[in-house]
Every structure is written in C-alpha cells, then in structure tokens.
C-alpha positions in Angstrom: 107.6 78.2 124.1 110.4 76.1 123.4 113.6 75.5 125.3 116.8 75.2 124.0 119.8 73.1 125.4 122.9 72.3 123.3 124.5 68.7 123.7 128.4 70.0 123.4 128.2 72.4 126.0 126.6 71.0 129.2 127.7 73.6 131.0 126.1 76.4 128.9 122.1 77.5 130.4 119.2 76.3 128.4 117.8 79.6 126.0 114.4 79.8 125.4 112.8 80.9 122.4 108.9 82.0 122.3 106.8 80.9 119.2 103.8 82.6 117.7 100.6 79.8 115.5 97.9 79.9 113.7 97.0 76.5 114.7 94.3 75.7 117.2 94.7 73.3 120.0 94.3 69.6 119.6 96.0 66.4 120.7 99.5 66.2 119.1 99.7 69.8 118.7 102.6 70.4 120.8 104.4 67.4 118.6 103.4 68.8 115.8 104.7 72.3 116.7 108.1 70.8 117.8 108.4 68.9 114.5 107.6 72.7 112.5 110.1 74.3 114.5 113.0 71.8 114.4 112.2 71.3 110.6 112.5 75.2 110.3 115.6 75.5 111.4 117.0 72.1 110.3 116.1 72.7 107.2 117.5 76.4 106.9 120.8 75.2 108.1 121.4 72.2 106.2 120.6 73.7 103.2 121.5 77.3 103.5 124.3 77.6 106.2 126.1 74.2 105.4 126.4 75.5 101.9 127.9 79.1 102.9 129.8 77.8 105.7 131.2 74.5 104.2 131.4 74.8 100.7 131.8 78.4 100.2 134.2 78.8 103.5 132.0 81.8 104.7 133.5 81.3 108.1 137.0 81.7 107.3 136.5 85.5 106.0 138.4 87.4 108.2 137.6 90.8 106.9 136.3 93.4 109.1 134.9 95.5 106.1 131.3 95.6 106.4 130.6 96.7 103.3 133.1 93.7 101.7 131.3 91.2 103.8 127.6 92.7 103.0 129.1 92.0 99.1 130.4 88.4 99.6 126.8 87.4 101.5 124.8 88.5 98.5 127.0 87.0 96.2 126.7 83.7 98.0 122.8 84.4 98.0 122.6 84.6 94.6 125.0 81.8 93.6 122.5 79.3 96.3 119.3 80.5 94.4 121.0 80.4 90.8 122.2 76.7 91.7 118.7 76.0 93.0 116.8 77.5 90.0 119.4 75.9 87.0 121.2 72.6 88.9 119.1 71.6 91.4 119.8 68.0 91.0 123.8 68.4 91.2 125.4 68.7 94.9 127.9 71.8 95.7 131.2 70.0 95.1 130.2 68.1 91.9 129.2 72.1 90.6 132.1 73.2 92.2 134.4 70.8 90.7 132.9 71.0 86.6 133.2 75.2 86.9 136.9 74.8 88.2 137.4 72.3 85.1 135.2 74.1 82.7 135.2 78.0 83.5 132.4 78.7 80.7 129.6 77.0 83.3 129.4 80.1 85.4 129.7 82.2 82.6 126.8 80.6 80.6 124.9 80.3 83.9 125.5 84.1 84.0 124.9 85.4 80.8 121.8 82.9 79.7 120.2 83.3 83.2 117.2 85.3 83.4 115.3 86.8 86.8 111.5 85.9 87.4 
C-alpha cells in the first residue's frame, strides 16, 4: 500500500493506491518497493506523457469526437515507438524541427519502416 499526497494542492486528501509483488520480505523491501513504484510511474510519464502532452500538444485537443481522439492517440503511439525504434538517440524537438525543414524524413521513415 502506498499513499499518495500531491505537493501543489495541500488541500486535496492523500489517495491510496494498493500494490500487488512477487518479492518476498526482507530488509529494504519496502525501499525497494517504493523505488519500483515511483520509477514506474516516473518513468511512464517522462517518457510517454511529457512527449504526448508537451511536444505533441495532446492536451490542447478540444475535440469531443471519440472516435477523432481514439485516431490522434494511436497516431501518437505509433509516432513514440517509430522514434524509439529508428531515432532513439535524437530528442522530440531536434526530430520535430529536421521533418518541418525536410518533409521527406517522415515519409522515408514511413515508407522504409518495417513492423517486427
């Protein structure tokens, strides 16, 4: 069990989340544990939400079309893991910047790209 409390809002109640492991008991577990958890979800948003919130303004659509939205997410889901699998070592603003300059870099990632 791990309890939540957000530092912008002191006025907002703690939320606690419950937590299933594999691993057994020992000393440091519970630091361990905290470290998996916060890791988790640091890691997920850092590299997943920062990219569709910041760089591909996610947030600002302000569609109510469901099926329009459930289009944009995958699109954004596949962009993510094409830039992961072809330019991993570029950052989203450099990519961003070279396609806007050069418009054949999408369209050579798209055509040449091929699914595993």
């Amino acid at each position: 069990m791990i309890e939540r409390t957000t530092t912008f809002d002191q006025s907002e109640e703690p939320t606690v989340a419950f937590y299933t492991t594999s691993l057994l008991p020992a000393p440091g577990c519970a630091r361990r544990f905290a470290e998996l958890a916060r890791g988790h979800w640091g890691g997920s948003e850092s590299r997943n939400h920062w990219v569709r919130d910041t760089c591909m303004r996610e947030d600002k659509t302000r569609s109510k079309n469901y099926n329009l939205n459930c289009n944009l997410s995958a699109l954004r889901i596949c962009l993510i893991a094409l830039k992961a699998d072809l330019h991993p070592e570029a950052s989203w603003p450099a990519l961003q910047e070279r396609c806007q300059n050069n418009p054949q870099i999408p369209f050579q990632i798209l055509v040449k790209h091929r699914s595993k």
